[in-house]
C-alpha positions in Angstrom: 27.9 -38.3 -1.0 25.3 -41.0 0.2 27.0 -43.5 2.9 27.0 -47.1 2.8 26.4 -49.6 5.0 27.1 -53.3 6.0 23.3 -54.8 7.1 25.4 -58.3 7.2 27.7 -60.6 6.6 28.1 -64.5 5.8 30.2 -67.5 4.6 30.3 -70.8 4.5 32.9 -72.4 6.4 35.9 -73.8 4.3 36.8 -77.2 3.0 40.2 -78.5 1.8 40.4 -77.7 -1.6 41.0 -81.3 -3.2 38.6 -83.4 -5.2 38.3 -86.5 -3.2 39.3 -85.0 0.0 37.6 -82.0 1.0 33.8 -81.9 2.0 32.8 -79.1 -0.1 34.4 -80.0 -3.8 32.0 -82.4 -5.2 29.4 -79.1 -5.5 28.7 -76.9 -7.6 30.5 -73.2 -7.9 26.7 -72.1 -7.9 25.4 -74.3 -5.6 28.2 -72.9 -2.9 27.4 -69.3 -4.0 23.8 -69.4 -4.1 24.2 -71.1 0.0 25.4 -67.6 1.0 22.8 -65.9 -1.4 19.9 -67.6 0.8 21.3 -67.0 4.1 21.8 -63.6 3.4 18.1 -63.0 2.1 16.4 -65.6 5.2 18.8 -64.0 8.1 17.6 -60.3 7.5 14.0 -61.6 6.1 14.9 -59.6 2.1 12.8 -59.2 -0.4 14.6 -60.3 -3.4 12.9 -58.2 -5.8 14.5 -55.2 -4.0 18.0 -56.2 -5.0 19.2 -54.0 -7.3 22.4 -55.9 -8.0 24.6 -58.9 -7.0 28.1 -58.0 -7.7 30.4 -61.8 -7.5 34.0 -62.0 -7.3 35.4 -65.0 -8.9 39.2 -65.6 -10.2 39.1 -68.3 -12.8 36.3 -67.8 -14.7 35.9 -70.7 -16.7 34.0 -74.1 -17.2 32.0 -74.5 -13.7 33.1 -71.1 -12.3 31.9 -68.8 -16.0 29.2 -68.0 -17.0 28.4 -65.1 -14.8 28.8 -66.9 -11.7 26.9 -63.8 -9.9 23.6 -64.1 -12.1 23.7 -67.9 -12.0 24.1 -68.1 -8.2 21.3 -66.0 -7.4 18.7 -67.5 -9.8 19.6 -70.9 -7.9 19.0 -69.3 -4.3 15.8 -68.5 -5.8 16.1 -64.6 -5.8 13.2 -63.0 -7.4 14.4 -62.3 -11.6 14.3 -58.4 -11.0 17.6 -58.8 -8.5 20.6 -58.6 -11.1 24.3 -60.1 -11.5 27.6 -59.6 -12.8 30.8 -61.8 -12.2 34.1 -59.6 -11.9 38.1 -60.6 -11.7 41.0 -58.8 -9.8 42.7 -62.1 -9.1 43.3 -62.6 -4.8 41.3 -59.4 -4.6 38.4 -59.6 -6.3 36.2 -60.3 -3.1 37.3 -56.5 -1.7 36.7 -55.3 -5.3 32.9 -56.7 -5.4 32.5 -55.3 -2.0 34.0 -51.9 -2.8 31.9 -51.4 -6.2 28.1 -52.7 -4.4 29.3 -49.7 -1.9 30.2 -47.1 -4.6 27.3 -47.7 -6.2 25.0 -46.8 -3.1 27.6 -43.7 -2.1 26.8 -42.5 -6.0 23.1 -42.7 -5.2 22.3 -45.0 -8.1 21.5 -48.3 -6.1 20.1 -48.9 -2.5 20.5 -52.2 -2.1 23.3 -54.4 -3.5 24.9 -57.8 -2.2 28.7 -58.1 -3.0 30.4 -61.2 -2.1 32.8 -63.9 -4.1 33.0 -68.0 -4.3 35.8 -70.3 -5.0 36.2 -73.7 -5.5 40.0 -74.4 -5.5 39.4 -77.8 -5.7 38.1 -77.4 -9.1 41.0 -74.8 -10.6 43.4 -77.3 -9.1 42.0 -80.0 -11.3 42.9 -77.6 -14.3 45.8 -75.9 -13.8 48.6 -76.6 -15.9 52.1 -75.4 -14.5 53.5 -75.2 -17.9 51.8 -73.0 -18.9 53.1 -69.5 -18.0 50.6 -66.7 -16.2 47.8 -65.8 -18.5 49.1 -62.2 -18.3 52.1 -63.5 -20.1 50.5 -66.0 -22.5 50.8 -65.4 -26.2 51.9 -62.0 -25.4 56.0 -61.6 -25.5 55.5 -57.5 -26.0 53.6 -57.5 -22.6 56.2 -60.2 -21.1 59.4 -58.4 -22.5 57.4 -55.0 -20.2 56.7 -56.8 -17.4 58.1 -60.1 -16.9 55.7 -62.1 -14.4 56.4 -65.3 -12.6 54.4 -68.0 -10.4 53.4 -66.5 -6.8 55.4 -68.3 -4.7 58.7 -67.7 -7.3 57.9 -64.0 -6.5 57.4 -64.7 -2.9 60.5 -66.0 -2.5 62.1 -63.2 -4.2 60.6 -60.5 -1.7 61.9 -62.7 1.2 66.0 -62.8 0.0 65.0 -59.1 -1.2 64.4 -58.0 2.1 66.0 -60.6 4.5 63.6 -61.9 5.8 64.7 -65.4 6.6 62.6 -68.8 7.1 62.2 -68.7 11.0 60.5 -65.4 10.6 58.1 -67.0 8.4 57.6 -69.9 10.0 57.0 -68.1 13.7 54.1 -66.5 12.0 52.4 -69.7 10.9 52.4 -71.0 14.2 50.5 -67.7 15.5 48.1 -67.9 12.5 47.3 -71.4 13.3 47.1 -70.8 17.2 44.9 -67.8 16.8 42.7 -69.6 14.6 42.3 -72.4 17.0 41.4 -70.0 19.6 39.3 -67.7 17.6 37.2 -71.3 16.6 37.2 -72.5 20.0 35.4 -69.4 21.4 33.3 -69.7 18.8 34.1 -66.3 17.3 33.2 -67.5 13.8 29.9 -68.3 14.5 27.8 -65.1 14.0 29.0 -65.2 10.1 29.9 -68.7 9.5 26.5 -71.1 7.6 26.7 -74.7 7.1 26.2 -76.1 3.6 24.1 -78.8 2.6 24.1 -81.2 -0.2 21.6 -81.0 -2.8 19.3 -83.4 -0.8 19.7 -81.7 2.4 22.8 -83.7 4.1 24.9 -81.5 5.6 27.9 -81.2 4.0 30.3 -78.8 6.5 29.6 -76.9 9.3 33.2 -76.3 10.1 36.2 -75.3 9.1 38.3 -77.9 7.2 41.4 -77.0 6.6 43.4 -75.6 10.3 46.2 -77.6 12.1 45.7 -77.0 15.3 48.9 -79.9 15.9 51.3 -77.9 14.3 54.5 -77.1 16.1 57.6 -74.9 15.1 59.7 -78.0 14.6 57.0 -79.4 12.4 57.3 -76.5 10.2 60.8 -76.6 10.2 60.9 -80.2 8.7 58.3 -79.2 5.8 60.4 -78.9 2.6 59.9 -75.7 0.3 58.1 -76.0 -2.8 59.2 -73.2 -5.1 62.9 -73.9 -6.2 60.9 -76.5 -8.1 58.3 -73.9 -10.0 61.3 -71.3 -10.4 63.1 -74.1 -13.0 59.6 -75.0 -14.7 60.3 -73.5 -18.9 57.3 -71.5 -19.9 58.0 -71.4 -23.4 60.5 -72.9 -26.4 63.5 -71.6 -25.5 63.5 -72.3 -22.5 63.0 -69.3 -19.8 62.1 -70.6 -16.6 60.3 -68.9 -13.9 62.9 -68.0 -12.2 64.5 -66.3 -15.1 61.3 -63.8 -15.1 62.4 -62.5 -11.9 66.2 -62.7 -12.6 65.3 -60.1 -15.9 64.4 -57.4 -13.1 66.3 -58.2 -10.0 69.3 -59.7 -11.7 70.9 -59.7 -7.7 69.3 -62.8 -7.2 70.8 -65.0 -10.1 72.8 -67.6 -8.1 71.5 -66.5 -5.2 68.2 -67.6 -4.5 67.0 -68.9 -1.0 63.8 -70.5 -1.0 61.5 -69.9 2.4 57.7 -71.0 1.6 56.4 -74.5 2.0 53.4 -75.6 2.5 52.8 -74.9 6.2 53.4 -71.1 5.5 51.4 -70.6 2.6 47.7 -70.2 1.9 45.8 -73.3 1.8 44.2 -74.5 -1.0 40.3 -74.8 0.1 36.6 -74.1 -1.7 34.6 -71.3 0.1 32.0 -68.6 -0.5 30.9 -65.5 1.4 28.4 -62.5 1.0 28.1 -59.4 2.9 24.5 -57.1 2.2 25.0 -53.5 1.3 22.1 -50.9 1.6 21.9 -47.0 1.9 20.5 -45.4 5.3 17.6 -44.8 3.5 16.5 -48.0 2.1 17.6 -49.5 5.7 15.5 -47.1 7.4 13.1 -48.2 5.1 13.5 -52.0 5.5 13.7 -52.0 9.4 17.3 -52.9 9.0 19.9 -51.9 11.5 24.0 -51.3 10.0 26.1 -52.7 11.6 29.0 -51.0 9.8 29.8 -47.8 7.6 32.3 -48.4 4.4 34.7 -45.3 5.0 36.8 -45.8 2.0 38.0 -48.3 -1.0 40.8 -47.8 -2.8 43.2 -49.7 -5.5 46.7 -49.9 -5.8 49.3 -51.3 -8.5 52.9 -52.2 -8.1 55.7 -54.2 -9.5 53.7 -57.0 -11.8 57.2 -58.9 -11.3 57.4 -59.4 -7.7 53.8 -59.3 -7.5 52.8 -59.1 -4.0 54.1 -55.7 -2.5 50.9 -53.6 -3.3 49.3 -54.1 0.4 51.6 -51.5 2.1 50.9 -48.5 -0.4 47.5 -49.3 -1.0 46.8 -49.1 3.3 48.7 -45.8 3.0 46.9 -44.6 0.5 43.6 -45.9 2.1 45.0 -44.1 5.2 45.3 -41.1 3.7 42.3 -41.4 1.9 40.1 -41.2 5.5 42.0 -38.9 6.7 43.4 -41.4 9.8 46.2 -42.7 10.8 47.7 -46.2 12.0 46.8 -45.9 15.2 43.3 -45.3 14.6 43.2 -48.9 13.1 42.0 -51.4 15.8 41.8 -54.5 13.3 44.0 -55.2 10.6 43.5 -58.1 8.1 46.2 -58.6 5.9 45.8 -61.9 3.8 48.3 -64.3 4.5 48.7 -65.7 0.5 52.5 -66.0 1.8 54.0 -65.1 5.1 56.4 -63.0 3.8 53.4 -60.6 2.4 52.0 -60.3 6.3 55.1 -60.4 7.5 56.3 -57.5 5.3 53.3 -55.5 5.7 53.6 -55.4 9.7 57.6 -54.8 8.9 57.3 -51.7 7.0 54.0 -50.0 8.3 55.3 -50.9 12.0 52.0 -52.0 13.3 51.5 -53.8 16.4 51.3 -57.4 15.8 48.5 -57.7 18.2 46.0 -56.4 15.9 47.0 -57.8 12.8 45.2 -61.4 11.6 43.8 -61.2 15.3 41.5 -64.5 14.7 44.5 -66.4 12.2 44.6 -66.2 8.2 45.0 -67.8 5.4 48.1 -70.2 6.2 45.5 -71.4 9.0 42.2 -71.1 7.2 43.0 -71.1 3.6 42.4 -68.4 0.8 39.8 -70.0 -1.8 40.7 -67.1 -3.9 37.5 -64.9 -5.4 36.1 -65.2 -1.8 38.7 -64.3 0.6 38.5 -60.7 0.4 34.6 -60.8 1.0 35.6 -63.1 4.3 38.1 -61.0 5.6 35.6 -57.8 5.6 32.8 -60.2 7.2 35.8 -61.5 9.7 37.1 -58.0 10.4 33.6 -56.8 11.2 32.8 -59.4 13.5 36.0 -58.9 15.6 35.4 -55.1 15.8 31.9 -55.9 17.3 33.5 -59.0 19.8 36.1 -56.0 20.9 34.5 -53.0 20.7 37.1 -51.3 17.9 36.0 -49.0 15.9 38.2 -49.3 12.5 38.9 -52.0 10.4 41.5 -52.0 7.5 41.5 -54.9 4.9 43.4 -55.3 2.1 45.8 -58.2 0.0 48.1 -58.6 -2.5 47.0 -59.7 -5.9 48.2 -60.7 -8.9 49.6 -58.5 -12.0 51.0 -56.7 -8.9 47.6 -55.2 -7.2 46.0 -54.5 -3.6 42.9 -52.9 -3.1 42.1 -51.9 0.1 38.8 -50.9 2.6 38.5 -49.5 5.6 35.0 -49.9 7.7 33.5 -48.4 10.7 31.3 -50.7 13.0 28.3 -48.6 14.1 
């Protein structure tokens, strides 16, 4: 089997995901997307026409975001017709997903050079969302529902937490590291080798940095910030009634009565807009090209688990990716674990035992934010770059998605 390789990787910085607030939400999904689409092809000088295929990662597909966000995005960076697009959706993980199929298809020999990357403007979804309506997997279907009961993220989230005792302070400790390891990680400018600004339609710049940290924030300010999801476990999805809560109490009937609720705000994902891209060639075509790897995919794999509690996928599917490669933990200098809640990185070092050190080295999502179709594409780009600052050799990526998914990848810099 052919290898594949990482040429390079870029993403725009990003903005709080509010409309009226945040410096990147009065664009376009494709205008965001095709930014990364032209830095990609200008950085490492591309010929367009030799792109076999733009695979895109976006969640909510629908009004600005549909439409085969891929396709659209790169006819607006002004890639030649002949480079192709498609648009896929595995919720949170979509951006390892696009990443993961651009590289099988060079492995299987029948592409040589594919872009794979993922755009989200939360600030838009936001604006649509409805919380009464329940999870489209549950929507108009009660046989799938009356399977697999499924419940808002952070009800679930919560749920793991009093599952496996993990209590608040816990939680709240590894905010504060996220958001003092992304303060460092921006103040030595270790962002900088991926991270593009984006301009307005007439050329303003629009952000060159990122948006959304809190550098201030202090473990007594954390503590004051009130949790949010008692509120969205008593929302009624339907007639009769059933709450969110009630999903979860259907399978884990321990926690009727006996709910704690741990996430608020500060250690959570933030809401933000953000793309990324990363180009993907075989040794051939980069010998051809003149381009130099800077890192070999060494395996992708998916993994499902509980659809109720959601987000426990990430520890079997780094097993499995483990096992996959043939390596073990401690062959893994970086690990990125998305932070969607801190209970799901806070698990994932629990139960793999891993050596918080490498984990999130440069802060995650409850620093950054998680602008959902895109983050999996950043972390790869982020991971990459910090095994190049350090001089690792492995990188492991992989997060929790919903319907109770995690796919994972593991790269080697070169």
């Amino acid at each position: 089997m052919a290898d594949a390789y990482i040429i390079d990787a870029v993403r725009t910085p990003r903005g709080i995901g509010k409309i009226g607030k945040g410096a990147l939400a009065h664009l376009h999904p494709q205008h965001l997307s095709a930014t990364v689409l032209k830095a990609l092809a200008a950085r490492n000088d591309l010929d367009t026409a030799k792109v076999d295929d733009v695979i895109w990662a976006t969640s909510t597909q629908v009004g600005k975001q549909g439409t085969d966000l891929g396709r659209m995005a790169a006819l607006d960076a002004g890639y030649d017709v002949r480079a192709s697009g498609m648009t896929l959706d595995r919720f949170c993980g979509s951006g390892i997903t696009s990443v993961s199929l651009a590289a099988s298809q060079i492995m299987a020999g029948m592409e040589d050079c594919v872009i794979a990357g993922g755009c989200e403007m939360m600030s838009y979804t936001a604006s649509i969302m409805d919380p009464k309506v329940p999870p489209m997997m549950d929507a108009g279907n009660l046989s799938l529902r009356a399977k697999h009961p499924q419940t808002q993220q952070g009800v679930a989230a919560d749920a793991i937490a009093k599952l496996d005792g993990i209590d608040r302070d816990a939680l709240d400790e590894l905010a504060l590291t996220s958001q003092a390891r992304a303060a460092r990680a921006i103040a030595e400018n270790r962002f900088s080798g991926s991270l593009i600004p984006v301009h307005n339609e007439d050329g303003t710049l629009a952000l060159d940095h990122e948006e959304f940290p809190r550098p201030q924030t202090t473990k007594e300010g954390l503590g004051q910030l009130k949790t949010v999801f008692a509120m969205w476990r008593d929302i009624p999805v339907d007639e009769q009634g059933t709450t969110y809560g009630d999903l979860v109490e259907q399978r884990y009937p321990q926690l009727k009565d006996n709910w704690e609720h741990v996430h608020h705000a500060g250690n959570s994902s933030g809401v933000v807009d953000g793309a990324a891209a990363l180009l993907l060639t075989s040794k051939e075509f980069a010998d051809e090209h003149g381009f130099k790897p800077r890192a070999r995919i060494v395996t992708a794999i998916n993994m499902g688990d509980d659809p109720t509690l959601m987000l426990n996928a990430p520890v079997p599917a780094a097993q499995k990716a483990l096992a996959r490669a043939g390596l073990s933990k401690d062959d893994i200098d970086v690990w990125e674990i998305n932070e969607a809640f801190a209970v799901v990185a806070e698990k994932f070092i629990r139960d793999l035992d891993l050596d918080r050190e490498k984990v999130n080295i440069n802060g995650g999502a409850m620093a950054l934010g998680h602008p959902i179709g895109a983050t999996g594409s950043i972390l790869i780009g982020t991971a990459l770059d910090e095994l190049e600052r350090s001089g690792g050799r492995y990188a492991l990526v992989t997060m929790c998605a919903a319907g109770g998914m995690a796919p994972a990848i593991i790269i080697e810099r070169i």
